[in-house]
KEGU-479164 format. One line per 2 residues: number of its first residue (from 0); for each residue x, y, z of C-alpha. Coordinates in nm, 4 decimals, always signed. Layout:
BEGIN
NUM	X,Y,Z | ...
// end
This chain:
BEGIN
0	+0.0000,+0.0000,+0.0000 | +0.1634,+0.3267,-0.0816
2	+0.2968,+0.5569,+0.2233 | -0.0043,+0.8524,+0.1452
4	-0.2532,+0.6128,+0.1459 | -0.1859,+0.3991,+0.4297
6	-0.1407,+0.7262,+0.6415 | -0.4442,+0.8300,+0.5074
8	-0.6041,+0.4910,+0.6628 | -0.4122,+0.5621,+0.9812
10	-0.5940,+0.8800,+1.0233 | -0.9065,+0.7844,+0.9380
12	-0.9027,+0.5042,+1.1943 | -0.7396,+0.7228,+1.4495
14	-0.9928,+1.0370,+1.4053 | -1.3049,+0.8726,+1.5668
16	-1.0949,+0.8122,+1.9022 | -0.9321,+1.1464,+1.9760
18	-1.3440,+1.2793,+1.9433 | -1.4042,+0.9861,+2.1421
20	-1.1761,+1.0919,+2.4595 | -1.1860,+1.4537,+2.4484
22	-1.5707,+1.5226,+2.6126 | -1.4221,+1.6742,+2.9121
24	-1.2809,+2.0115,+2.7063 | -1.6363,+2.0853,+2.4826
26	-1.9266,+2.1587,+2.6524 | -2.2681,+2.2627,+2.5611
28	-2.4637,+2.5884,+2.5958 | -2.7997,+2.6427,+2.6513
30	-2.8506,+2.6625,+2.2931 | -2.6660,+2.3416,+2.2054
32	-2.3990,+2.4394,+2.0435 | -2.0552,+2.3564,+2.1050
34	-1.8335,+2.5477,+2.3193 | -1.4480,+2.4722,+2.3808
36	-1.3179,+2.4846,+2.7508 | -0.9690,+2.6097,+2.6836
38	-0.8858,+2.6224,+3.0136 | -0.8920,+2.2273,+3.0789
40	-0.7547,+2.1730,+2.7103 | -0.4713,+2.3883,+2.7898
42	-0.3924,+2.1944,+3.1053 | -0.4416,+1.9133,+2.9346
44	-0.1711,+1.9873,+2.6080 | +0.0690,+2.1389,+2.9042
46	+0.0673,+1.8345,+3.1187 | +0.4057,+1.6530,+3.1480
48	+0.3400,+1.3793,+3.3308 | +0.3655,+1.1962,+2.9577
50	+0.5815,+1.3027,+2.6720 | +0.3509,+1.3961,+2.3915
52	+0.4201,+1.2634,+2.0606 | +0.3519,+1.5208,+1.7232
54	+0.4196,+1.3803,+1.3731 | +0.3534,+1.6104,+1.0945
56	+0.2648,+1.4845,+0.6627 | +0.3491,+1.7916,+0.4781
58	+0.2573,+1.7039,+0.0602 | +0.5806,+1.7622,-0.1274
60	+0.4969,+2.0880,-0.3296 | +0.3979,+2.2644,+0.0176
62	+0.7447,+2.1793,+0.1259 | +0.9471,+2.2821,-0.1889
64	+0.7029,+2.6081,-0.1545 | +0.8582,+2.6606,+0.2228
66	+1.1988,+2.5936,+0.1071 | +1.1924,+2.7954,-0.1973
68	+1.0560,+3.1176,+0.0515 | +1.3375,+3.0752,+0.2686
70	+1.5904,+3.0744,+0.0066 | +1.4545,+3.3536,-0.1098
72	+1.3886,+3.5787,+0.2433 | +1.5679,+3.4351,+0.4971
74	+1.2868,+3.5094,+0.7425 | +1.0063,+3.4318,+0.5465
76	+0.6969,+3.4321,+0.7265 | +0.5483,+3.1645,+0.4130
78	+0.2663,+2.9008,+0.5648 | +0.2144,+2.6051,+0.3784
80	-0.0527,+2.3355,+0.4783 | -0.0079,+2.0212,+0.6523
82	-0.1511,+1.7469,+0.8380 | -0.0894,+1.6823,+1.2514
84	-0.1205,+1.3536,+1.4048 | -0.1042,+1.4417,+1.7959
86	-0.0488,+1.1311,+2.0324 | -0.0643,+1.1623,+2.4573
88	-0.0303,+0.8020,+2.6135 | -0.3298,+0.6235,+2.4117
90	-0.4892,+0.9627,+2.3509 | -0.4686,+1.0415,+1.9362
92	-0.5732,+1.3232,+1.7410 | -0.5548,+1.3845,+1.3892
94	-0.6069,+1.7044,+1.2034 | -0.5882,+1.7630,+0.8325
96	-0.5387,+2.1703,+0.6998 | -0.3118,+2.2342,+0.9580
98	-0.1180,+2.5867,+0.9003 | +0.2686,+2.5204,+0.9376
100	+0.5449,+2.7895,+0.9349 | +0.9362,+2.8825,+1.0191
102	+0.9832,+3.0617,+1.3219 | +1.2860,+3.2473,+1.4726
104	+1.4503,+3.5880,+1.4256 | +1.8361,+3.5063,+1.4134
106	+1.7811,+3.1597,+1.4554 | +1.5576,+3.0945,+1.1913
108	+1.7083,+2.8009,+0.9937 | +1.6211,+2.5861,+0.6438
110	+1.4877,+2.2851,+0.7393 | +1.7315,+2.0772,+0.4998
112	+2.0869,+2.1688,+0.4420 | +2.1635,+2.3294,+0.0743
114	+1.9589,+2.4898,-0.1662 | +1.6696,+2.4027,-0.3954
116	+1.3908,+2.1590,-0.3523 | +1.3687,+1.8604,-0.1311
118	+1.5920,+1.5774,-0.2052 | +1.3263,+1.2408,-0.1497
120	+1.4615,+0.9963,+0.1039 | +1.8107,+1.1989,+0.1048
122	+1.7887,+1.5474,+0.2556 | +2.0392,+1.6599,+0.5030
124	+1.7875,+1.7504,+0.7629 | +1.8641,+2.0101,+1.0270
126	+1.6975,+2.1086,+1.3665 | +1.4439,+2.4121,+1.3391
128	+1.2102,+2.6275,+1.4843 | +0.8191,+2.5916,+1.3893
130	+0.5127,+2.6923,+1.4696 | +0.1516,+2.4726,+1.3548
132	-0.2039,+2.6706,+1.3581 | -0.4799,+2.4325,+1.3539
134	-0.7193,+2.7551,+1.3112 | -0.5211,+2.9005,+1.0385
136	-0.7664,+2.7672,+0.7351 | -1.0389,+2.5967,+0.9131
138	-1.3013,+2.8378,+1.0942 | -1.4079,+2.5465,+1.3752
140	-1.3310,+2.5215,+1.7106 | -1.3233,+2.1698,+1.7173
142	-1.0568,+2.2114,+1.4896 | -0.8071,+2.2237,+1.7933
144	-0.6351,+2.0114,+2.0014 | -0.8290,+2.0281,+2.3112
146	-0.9531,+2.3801,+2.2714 | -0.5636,+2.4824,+2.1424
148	-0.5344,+2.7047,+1.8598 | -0.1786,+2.7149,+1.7955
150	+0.2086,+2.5536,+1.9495 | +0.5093,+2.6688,+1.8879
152	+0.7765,+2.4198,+1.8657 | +1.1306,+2.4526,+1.9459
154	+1.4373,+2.2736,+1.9105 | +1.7055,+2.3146,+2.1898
156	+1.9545,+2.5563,+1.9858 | +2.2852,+2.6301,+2.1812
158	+2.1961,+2.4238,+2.4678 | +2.3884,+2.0894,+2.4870
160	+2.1871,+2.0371,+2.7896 | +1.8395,+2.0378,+2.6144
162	+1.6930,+2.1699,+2.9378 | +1.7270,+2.5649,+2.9675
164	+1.4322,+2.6851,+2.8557 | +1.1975,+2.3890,+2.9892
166	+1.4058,+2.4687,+3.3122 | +1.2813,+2.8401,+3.3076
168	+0.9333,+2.8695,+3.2592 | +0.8872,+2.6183,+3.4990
170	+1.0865,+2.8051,+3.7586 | +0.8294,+3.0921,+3.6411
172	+0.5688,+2.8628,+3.7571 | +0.6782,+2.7561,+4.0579
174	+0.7397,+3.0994,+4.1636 | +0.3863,+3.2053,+4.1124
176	+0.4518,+3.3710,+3.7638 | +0.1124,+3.2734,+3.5996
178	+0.1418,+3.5009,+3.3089 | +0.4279,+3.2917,+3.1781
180	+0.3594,+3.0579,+2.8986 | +0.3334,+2.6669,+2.9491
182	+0.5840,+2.4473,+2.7695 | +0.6348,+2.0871,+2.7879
184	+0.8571,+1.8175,+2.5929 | +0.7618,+1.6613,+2.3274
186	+0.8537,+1.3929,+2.0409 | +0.8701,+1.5241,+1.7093
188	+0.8624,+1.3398,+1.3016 | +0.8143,+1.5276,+0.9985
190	+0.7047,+1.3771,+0.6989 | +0.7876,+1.4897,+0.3248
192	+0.5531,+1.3323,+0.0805 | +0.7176,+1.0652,-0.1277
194	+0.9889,+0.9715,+0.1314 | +0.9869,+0.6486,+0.2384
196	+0.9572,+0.7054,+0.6244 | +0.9056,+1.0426,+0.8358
198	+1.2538,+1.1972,+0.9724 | +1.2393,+1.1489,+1.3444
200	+1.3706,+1.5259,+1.4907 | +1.3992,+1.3915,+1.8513
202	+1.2923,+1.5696,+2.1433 | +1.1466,+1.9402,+2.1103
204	+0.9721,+2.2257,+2.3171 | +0.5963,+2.2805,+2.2772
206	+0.5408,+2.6552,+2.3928 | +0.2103,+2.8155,+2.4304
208	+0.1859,+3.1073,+2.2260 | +0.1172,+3.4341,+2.3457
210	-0.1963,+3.5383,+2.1185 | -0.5238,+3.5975,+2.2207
212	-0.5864,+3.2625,+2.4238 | -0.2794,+3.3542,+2.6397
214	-0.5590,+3.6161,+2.7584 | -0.8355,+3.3651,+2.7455
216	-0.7192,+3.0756,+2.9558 | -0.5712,+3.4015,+3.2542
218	-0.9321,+3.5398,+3.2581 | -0.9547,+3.4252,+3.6165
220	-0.6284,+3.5531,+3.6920 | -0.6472,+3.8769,+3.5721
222	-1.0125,+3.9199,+3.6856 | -0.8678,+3.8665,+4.0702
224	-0.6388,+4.1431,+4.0391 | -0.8971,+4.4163,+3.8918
226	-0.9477,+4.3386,+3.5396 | -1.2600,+4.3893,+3.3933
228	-1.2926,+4.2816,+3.0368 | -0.9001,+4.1756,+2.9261
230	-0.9857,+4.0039,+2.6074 | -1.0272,+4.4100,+2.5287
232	-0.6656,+4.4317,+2.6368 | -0.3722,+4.4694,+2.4023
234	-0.0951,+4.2147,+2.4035 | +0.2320,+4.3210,+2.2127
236	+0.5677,+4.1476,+2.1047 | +0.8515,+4.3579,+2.1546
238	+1.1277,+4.2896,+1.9598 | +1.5487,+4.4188,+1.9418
240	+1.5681,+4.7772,+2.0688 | +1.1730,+4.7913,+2.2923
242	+1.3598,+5.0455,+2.5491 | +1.0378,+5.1967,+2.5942
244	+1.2045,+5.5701,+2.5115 | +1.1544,+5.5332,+2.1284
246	+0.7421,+5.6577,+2.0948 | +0.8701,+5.7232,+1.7112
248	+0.9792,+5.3752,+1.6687 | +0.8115,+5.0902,+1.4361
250	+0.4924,+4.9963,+1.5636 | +0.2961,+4.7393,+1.3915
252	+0.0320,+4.4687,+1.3982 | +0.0551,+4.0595,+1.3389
254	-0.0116,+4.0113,+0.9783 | +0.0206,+4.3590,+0.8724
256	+0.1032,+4.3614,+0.5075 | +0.3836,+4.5148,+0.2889
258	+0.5714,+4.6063,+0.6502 | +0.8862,+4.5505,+0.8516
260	+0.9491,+4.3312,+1.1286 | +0.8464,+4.5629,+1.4328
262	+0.9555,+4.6713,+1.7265 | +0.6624,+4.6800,+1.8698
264	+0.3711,+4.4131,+1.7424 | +0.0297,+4.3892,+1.8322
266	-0.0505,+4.0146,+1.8566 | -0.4681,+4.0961,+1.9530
268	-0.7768,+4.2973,+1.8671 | -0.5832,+4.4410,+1.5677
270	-0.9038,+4.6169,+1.4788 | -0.7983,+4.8287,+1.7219
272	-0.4628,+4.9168,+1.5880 | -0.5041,+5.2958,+1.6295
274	-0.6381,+5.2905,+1.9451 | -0.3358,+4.9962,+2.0898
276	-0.1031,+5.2317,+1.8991 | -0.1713,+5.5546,+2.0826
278	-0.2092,+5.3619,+2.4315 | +0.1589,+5.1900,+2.3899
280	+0.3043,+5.5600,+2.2672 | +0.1049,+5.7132,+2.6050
282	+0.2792,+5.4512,+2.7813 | +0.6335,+5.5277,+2.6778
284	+0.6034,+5.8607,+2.7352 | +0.4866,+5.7944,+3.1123
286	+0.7336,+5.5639,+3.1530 | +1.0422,+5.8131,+3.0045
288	+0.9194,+6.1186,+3.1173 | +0.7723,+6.0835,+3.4709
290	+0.9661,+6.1539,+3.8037 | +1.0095,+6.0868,+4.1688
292	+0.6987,+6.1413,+4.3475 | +0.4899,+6.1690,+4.0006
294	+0.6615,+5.8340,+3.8867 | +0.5935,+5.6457,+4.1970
296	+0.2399,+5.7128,+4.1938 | +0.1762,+5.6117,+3.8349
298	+0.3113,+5.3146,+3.8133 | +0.1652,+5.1946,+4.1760
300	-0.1869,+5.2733,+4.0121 | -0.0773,+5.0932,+3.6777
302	+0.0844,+4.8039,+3.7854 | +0.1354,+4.5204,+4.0439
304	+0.4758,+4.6235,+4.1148 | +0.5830,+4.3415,+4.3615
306	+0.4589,+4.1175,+4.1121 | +0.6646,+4.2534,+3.8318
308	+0.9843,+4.2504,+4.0655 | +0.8915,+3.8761,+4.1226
310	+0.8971,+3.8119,+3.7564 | +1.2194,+4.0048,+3.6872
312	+1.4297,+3.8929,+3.9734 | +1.3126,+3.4748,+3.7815
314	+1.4779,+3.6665,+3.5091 | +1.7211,+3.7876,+3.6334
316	+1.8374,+3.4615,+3.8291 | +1.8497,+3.2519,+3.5230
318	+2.0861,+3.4861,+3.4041 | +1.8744,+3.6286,+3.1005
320	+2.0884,+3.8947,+2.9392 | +1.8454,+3.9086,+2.5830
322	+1.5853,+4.0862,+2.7437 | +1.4297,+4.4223,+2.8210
324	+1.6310,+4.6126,+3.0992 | +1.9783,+4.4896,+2.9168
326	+1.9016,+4.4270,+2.5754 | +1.6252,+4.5982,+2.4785
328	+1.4516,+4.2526,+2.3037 | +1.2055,+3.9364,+2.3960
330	+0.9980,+4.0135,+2.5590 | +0.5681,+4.1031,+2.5224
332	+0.3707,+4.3649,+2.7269 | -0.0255,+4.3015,+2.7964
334	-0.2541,+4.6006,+2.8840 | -0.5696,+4.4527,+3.0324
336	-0.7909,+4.7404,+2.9122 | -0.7975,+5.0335,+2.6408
338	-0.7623,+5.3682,+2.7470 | -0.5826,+5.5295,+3.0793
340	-0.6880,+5.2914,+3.3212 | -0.5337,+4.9764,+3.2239
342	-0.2913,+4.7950,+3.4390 | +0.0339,+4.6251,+3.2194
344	+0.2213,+4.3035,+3.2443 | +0.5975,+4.1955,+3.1770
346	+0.5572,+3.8529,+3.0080 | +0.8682,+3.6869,+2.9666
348	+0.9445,+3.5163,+2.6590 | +1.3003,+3.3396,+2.4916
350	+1.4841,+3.1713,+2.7763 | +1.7004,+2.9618,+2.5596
352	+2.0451,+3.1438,+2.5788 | +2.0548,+3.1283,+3.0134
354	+2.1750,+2.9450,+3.2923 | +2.5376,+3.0347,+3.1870
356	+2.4937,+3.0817,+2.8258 | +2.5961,+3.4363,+2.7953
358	+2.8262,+3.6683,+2.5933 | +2.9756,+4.0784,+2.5774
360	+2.6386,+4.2156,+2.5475 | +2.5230,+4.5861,+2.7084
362	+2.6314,+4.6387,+3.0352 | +2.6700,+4.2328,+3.0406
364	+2.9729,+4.0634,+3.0714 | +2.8930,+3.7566,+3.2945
366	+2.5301,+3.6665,+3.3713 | +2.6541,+3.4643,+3.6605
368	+2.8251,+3.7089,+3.8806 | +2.7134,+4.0349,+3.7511
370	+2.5031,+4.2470,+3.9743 | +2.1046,+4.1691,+4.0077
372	+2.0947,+4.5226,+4.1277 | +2.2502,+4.6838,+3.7813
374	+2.1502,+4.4589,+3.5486 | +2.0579,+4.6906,+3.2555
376	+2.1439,+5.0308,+3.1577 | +1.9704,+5.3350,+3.3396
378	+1.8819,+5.4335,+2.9570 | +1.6208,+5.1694,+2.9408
380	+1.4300,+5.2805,+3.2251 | +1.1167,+5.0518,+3.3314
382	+1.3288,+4.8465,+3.5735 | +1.6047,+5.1269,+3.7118
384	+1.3463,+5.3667,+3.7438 | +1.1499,+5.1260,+4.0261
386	+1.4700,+4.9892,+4.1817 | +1.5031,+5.3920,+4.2850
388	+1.2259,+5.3820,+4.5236 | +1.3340,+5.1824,+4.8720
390	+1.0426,+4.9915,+4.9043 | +1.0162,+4.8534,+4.5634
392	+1.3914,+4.7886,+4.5420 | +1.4069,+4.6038,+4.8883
394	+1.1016,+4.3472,+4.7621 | +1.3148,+4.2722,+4.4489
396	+1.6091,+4.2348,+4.7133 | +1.3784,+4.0073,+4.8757
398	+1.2464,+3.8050,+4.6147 | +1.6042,+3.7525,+4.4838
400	+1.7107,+3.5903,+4.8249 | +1.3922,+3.3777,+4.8637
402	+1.4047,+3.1984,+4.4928 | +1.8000,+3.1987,+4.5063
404	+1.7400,+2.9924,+4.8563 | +1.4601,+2.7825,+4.7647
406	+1.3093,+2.6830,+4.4148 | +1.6482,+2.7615,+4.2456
408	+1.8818,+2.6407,+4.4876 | +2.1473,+2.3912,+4.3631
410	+2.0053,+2.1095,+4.5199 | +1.6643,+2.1364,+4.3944
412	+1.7292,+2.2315,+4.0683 | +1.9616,+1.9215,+4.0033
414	+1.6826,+1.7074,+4.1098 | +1.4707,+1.8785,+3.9003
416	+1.7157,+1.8640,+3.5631 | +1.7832,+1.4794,+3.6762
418	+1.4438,+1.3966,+3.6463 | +1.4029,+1.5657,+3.2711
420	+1.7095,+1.3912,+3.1521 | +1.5890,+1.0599,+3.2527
422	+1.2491,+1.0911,+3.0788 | +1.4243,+1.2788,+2.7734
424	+1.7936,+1.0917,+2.7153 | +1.6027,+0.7447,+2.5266
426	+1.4944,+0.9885,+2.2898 | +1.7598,+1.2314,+2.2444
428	+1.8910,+1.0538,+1.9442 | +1.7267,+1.1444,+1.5990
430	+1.8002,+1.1545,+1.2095 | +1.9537,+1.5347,+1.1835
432	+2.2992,+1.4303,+1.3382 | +2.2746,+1.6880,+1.5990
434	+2.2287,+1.7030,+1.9663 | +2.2557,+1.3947,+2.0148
436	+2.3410,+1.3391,+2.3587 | +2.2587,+1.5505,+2.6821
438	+2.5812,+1.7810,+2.7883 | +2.5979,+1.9708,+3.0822
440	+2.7760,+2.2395,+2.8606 | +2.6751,+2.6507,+2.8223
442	+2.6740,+2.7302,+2.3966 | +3.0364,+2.7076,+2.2489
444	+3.0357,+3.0734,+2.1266 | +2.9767,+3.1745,+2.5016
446	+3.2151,+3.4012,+2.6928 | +3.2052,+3.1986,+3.0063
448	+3.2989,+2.8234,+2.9253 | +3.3349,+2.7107,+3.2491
450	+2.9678,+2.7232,+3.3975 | +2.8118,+2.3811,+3.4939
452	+2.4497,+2.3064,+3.6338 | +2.4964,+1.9802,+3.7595
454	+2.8327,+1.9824,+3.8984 | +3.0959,+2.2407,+4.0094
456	+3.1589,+2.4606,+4.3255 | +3.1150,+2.8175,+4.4105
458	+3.3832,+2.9074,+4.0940 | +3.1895,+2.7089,+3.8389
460	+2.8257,+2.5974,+3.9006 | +2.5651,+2.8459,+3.7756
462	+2.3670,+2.8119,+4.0927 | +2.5526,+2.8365,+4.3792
464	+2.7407,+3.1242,+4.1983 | +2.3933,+3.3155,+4.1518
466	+2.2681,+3.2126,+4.5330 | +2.6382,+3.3841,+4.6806
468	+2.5672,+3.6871,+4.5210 | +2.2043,+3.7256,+4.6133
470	+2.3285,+3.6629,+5.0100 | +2.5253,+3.9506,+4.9864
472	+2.2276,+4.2191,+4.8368
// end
């Protein structure tokens, strides 16, 4: 029987049990119809008590169509179709018209070494960033897995370890950071059509997104802290050089035509653009312009300020250099209502280069031992400008010395990275060549070769170097 359509078979056999087991995330309303709970679907995706399998059939002409954008615009945003086959223990569902892309900014990569189309049952595959939309041509929300819209999947780039970004947002988590995304592992194939067998990729990331249903499923959470209506909100990605003192810079909107990458993207209720637009530029100019006294005020009316401290000084701790206060990049901003009397978040986002990995960049030098307290330039001015009032910089002080003693103490967080690599290391091993093994090793074109995670002393292991100078803040 040939490959197509025996998968074909597969899927049609398959289809009738993933509607069979997922009852518990649709429910009816009054009226009848169908209505998704996202909430228990997203649990459900983000659970990772069992390592999700995701094999994806892309038809040969979508593929040469993906490769042929890339060698053409290096970050191509091209979306070809696909089909997903999503397996969780003996939990399967299958979805045809799937919406695949690249993803990435610098470390957006081709998919097979060289140039040209795909070379059946011979490409030189290579690890790569991706990101699947089951909503993307189908208007249905049972078009989902469990209620999800959309994953982004990542492979472990510059991390021997395959662990420093899982590592992260679960630290986030554990620290009571609920507006960072969920991730889990997962076991990824990607089939051409006419090879002879999928290419197995190994073991990847599955990120939530942060789009709209970031907001959706954090509708509890942002209703307990005073928001009324935050699916109104705004939700932005801010990209290289989001100081927050550049009003005149590029602002944009996700899937704006015939534009720029932007500094500053709206990912929501792009409707809105002109409104979002002139809130963001409002906000900059509070945030640049405001002093002492004035300052203090607006951002205690604006802003949960202990909870933002919380989130940076996570940041902060896993060493994070690419981001806002230093860098001036990855990172996305939610305002839970239009107008003046919105409150805004610090999402974190792109936790791959940490934990050691770090290089000459701003004020940075060495994300181990460098300062908590100067982390970033005064001239991006969100952070310094709160660490000037006492009280705000003695809770950052304080939440530094609590995770630094506790969740990401050395002890813990080996236990926690030996349990990963036991569930992970049978399945390390996969048809691109690379990253094949689990190394407790920082990137090679790092600055600082001799951090560890695992092993070391006070001189060499990223956490006990991080705890020492928290103790003496």
């Amino acid at each position: 029987m040939p490959k197509r359509v025996a998968l074909a078979v597969l899927l049609s056999l398959l289809l009738p049990v993933a509607c069979s087991r997922i009852d518990d995330s649709v429910h009816r309303t009054v009226d009848g119809k169908p209505k998704i709970n996202r909430v228990n679907g997203w649990k459900y995706v983000f659970d990772d008590r069992v390592i999700p399998e995701i094999h994806i059939d892309v038809p040969l002409e979508n593929w040469n169509a993906l490769l042929e954008a890339y060698d053409r615009d290096d970050h191509t945003s091209e979306t070809v179709m696909c089909s997903v086959l999503y397996r969780k223990g003996d939990e399967v569902t299958a979805l045809d018209s799937v919406a695949f892309r690249l993803r990435g900014n610098t470390s957006r990569r081709r998919p097979e070494e060289g140039r040209g189309g795909h070379r059946t049952d011979k490409a030189d595959w290579k690890h790569f960033h991706m990101g699947l939309n089951f909503r993307y041509y189908v208007d249905n929300d049972k078009h989902t897995i469990r209620g999800c819209r959309k994953v982004v999947l990542k492979w472990f780039k510059d991390d021997p370890a395959c662990v420093r970004e899982v590592f992260s947002y679960d630290l986030f988590r554990r620290c009571g950071i609920w507006t960072a995304a969920k991730d889990v592992y997962c076991r990824l194939w990607i089939h051409v059509g006419g090879d002879s067998r999928a290419a197995y990729f190994g073991v990847y990331n599955l990120i939530e997104p942060y789009d709209a249903s970031w907001v959706k499923v954090r509708e509890d959470s942002l209703a307990a802290r005073g928001s009324g209506a935050p699916m109104d909100g705004y939700l932005w990605k801010c990209r290289y050089g989001s100081s927050l003192t550049n009003p005149g810079a590029s602002i944009g909107y996700d899937g704006q035509k015939d534009s720029e990458r932007p500094v500053y993207e709206l990912k929501n209720n792009v409707e809105s653009f002109t409104e979002a637009k002139a809130q963001l530029r409002d906000f900059m100019r509070k945030v640049t312009d405001l002093q002492g006294d004035e300052f203090h005020r607006w951002i205690a009316s604006h802003c949960d300020v202990p909870f933002l401290l919380r989130t940076y000084a996570v940041n902060v701790l896993l060493g994070n250099w690419d981001d806002y206060w230093n860098n001036t990049n990855n990172w996305y901003l939610f305002f839970d209502s239009p107008g003046d009397s919105y409150r805004f978040y610090y999402l974190p986002y792109d936790y791959d280069n940490v934990l050691g990995t770090t290089n000459l960049c701003g004020v940075q030098s060495d994300a181990g031992r460098h300062s908590p307290l100067e982390w970033g330039s005064k001239d991006n001015p969100l952070i310094y400008k709160i660490l000037q009032i006492p009280e705000y910089r003695q809770a950052y002080i304080s939440a530094l010395k609590e995770i630094s003693s506790g969740e990401f103490a050395f002890s813990n967080s080996v236990s926690r990275i030996n349990v990963w690599w036991n569930r992970i290391s049978p399945y390390v091993e996969n048809d691109t060549g690379e990253d094949c093994s689990l190394r407790d090793r920082t990137a090679g074109w790092g600055n600082h070769q001799e951090y560890r995670l695992l092993t070391g002393d006070d001189r060499t292991n990223f956490f006990r170097i991080k705890a020492l100078v928290c103790s003496k803040l």
